[in-house]
N, C-alpha and C positions, 0 to 999 in steps of 0.2 A: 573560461567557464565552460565546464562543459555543455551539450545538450539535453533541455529537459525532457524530459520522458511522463507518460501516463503509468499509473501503478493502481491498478483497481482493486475494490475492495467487496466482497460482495454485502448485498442485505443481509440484516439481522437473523432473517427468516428467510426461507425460499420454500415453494412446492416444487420438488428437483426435476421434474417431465419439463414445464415449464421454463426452467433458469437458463435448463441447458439449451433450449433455442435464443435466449435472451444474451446469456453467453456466449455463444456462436456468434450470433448477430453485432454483438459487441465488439471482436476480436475481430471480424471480418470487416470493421469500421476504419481500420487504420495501426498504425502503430504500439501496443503495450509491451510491459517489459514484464510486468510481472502483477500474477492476481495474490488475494490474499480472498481465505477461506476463515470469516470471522460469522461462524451462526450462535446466538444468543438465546435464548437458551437453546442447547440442544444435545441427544445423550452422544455417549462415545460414538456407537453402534450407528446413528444417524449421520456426525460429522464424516464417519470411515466411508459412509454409504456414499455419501456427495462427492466427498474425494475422489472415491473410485468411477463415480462417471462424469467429475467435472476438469483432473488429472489430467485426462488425455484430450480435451479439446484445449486447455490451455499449451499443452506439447505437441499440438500438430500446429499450431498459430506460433511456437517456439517464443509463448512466456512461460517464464518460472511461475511455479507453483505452490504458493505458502500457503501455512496452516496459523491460524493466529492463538495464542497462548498455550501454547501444549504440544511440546517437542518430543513427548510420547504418543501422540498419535501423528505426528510428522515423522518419525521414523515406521511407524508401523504400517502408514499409507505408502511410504515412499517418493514422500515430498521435496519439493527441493531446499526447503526450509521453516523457517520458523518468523512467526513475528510477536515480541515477548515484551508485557507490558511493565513497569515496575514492581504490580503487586501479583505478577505470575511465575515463572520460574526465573532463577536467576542466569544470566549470561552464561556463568561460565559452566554451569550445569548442562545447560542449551548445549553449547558448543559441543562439551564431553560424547551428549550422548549422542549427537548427529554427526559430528566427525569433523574435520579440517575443511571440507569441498563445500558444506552446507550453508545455505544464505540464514546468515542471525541478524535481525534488525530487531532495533529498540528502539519503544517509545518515550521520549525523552521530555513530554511536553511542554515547557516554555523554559527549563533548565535550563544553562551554559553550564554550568556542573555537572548533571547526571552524563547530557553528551561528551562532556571530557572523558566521564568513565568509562562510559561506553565506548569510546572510540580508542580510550587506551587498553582496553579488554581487549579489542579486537570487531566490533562490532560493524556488519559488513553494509549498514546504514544507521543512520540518527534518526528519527520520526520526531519534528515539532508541529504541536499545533495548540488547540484548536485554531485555527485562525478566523473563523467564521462564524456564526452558526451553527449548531448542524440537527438533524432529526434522528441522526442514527445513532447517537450514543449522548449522554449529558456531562459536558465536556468541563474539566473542572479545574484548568486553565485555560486561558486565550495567550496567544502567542500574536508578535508582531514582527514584518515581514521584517525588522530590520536584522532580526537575531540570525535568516537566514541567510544575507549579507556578509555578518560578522563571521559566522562558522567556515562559509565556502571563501573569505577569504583568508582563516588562518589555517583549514584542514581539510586534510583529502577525503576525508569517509565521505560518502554521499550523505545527500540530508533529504530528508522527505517532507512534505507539506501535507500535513491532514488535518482536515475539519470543515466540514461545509464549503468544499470547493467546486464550484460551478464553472461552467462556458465563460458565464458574465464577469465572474468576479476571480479569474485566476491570473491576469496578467498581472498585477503585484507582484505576485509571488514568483511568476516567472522570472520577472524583472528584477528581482531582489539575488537571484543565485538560486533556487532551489533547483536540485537535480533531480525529481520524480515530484508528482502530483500526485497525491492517494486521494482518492474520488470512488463514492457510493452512489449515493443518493442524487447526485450532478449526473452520473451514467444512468443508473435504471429509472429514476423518473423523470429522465427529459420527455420536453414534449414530444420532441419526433421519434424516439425510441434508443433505446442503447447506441445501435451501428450509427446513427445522427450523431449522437452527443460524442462519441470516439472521432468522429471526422472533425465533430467542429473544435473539438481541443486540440486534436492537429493539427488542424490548423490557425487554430491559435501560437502555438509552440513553434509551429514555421512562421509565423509572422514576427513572431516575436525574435527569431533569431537571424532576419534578416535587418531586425533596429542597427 
């Protein structure tokens, strides 16, 4: 099994003077692999805006930098990829128009099916969830830790864990196989602030891989 990693995901909304110390602060906490740029509502012109100053703090901390649903403004930013829902663009479209190098991840929510497809597309993660809770989006499956078990033991793609994942409640999911943790709402409103909430999943993830 490989080791799990933190995969953040930002707020629905951000004031972007603000994020980017929050951001900062975050990344400077410990370990990520990779953010995702998911703002709800927001116009093109806005999401391109964020990109362009939220892009290079994540490339000086050397995480990848996804745009979530819209592999036409992931090209046009210059992102490192895409993160594409079912009812968004399709996989293979993603792919075409970002290229061969480009990270494509799918959300698959409680499927063993759509992740088959996805993973026999090419897709360069699976995203199951809800597993939680969550405040950040109205999650319209729940998934259970065992599905991520079952994936990492019969396939290589990575698989991601989203939906209401906290400090408190993420060693299941570690424990189960998932290879990344997507985490919002667990990072920007912990109590001690982003850089806290990035250390103490850290070292969760280090505790858990000395079991």
């Amino acid at each position: 099994m490989s080791d799990c990693r933190l995969y953040l995901i930002s707020p629905p909304s951000i004031d972007l003077e603000s994020f980017k110390t929050d951001m900062s602060a975050a990344l400077d906490g410990g370990d990520v692999a990779c953010f995702q740029l998911r703002l709800k509502p927001a116009s093109d012109e806005e999401i391109l805006a964020a990109a362009k100053a939220l892009m290079p703090i994540a490339h000086a901390h050397d995480v990848a930098f996804l745009i979530n649903d819209r592999p036409d403004l992931a090209k046009q930013a210059g992102a490192d990829g895409v993160h594409i829902g079912q009812e968004d663009a399709k996989y293979k479209e993603a792919r075409k128009l970002l290229g061969p190098d480009a990270i494509v991840g799918v959300t698959c929510h409680n499927s063993k099916h759509l992740a088959m497809v996805a993973g026999e597309d090419g897709a360069d993660y699976v995203a199951f969830g809800a597993f939680f809770d969550t405040a950040t989006k109205e999650a319209s499956t729940r998934a259970e830790p065992d599905l991520l078990t079952w994936w990492t033991e019969l396939f290589e793609v990575p698989c991601v864990a989203i939906g209401g994942v906290t400090v408190e409640n993420c060693d299941a999911l570690i424990a189960a196989g998932a290879d990344f943790l997507a985490v919002s709402s667990g990072v920007w409103n912990y109590e001690g602030g982003p850089r806290a909430a990035v250390e103490a999943f850290n070292q969760k993830l280090k505790e858990q891989r000395s079991i």
